[in-house]
C-alpha positions as CSV (number, residue, x, y, z in Angstrom):
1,X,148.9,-96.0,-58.7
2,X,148.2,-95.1,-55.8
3,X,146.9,-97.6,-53.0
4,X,143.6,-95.6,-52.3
5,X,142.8,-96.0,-56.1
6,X,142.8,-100.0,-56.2
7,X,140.2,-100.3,-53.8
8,X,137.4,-98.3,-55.4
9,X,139.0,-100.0,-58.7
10,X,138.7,-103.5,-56.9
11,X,134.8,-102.5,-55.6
12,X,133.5,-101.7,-59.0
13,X,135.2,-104.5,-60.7
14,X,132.9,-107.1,-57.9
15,X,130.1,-105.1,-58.7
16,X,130.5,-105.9,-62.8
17,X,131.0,-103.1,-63.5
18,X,131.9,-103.9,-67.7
19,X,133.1,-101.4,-70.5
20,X,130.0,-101.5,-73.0
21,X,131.0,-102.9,-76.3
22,X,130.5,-100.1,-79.6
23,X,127.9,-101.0,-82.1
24,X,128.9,-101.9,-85.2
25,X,128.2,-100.6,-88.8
26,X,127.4,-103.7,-90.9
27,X,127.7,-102.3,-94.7
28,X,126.0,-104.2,-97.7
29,X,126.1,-103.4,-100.8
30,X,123.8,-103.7,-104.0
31,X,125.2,-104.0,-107.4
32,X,124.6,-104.9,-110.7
33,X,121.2,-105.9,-109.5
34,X,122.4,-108.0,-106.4
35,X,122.7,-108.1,-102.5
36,X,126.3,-108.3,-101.4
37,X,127.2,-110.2,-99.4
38,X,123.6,-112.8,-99.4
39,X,124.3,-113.9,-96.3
40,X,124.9,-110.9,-93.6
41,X,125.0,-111.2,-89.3
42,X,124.8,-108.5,-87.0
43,X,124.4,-107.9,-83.2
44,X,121.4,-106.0,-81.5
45,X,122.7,-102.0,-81.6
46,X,124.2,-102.3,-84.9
47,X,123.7,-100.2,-87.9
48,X,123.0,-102.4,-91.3
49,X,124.3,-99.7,-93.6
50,X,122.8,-100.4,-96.9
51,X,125.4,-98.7,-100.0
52,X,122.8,-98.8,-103.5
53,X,125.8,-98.4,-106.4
54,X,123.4,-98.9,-109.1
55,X,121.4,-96.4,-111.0
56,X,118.0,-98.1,-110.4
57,X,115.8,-97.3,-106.8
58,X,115.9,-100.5,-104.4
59,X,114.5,-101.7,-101.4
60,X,115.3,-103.9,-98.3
61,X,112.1,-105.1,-97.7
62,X,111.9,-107.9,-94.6
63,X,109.5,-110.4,-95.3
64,X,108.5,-110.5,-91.5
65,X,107.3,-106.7,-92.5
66,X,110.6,-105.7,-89.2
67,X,111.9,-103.1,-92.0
68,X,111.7,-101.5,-95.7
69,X,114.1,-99.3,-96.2
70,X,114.4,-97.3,-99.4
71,X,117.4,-97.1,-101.4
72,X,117.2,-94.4,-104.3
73,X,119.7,-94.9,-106.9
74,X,123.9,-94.4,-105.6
75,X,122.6,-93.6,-102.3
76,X,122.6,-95.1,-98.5
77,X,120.0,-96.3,-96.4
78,X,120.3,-97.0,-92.8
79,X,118.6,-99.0,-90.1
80,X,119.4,-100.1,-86.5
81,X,118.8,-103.3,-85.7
82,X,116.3,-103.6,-82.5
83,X,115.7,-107.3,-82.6
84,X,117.1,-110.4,-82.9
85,X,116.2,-112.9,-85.4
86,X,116.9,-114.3,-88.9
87,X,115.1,-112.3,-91.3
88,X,115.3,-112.9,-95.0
89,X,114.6,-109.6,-97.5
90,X,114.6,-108.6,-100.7
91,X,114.4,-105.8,-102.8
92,X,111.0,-104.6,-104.1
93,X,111.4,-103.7,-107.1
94,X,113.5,-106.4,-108.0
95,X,112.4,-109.7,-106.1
96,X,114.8,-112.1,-107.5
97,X,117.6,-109.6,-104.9
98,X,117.4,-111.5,-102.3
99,X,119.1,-111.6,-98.7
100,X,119.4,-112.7,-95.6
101,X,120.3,-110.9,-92.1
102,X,120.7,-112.9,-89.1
103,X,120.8,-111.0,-85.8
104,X,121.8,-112.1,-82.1
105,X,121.3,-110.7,-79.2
């Protein structure tokens, strides 16, 4: 490298200057009429990727009324995550599918 280069390197560096991390793609799955995993966490940014393998509709439905997405049957739903919290959820159509998301910051 050459010595002219390390200086602007070394300036940006002390300014924190950081490499912003990639958001994630969180998949979950529902099955045989349950969540998969129950227990899912996350980081603000990421994508909760919701995979329905079975030939009934579902839902994920927070509690808090944060999100509902619809999952028709052996499709995907998507959702980015814009806050941070614990949220439990559950499908609809099926209340005893129950989950929960937990999401920092």
């Amino acid at each position: 490298m050459k010595p002219g280069r390390i200086l602007p390197i070394a300036a940006a560096l002390a300014l924190g200057a950081s490499v912003s991390a990639q958001a994630a793609t969180i998949q979950i799955s529902m099955e045989n009429l349950e969540i998969m995993p129950g227990e899912a966490s996350a980081k603000v940014g990421d994508t909760i990727e919701w995979v329905n393998k079975d030939v009934l509709a579902h839902t994920a439905t927070a509690r808090t009324g944060d999100f509902d997405v619809m999952l028709p049957p052996k499709k995907t739903g998507t959702l980015v995550v814009t806050k941070a919290g614990t949220f439990e959820y559950y499908c609809r159509f099926h209340p005893n599918m129950k989950a929960t998301l937990s999401v920092t910051p």
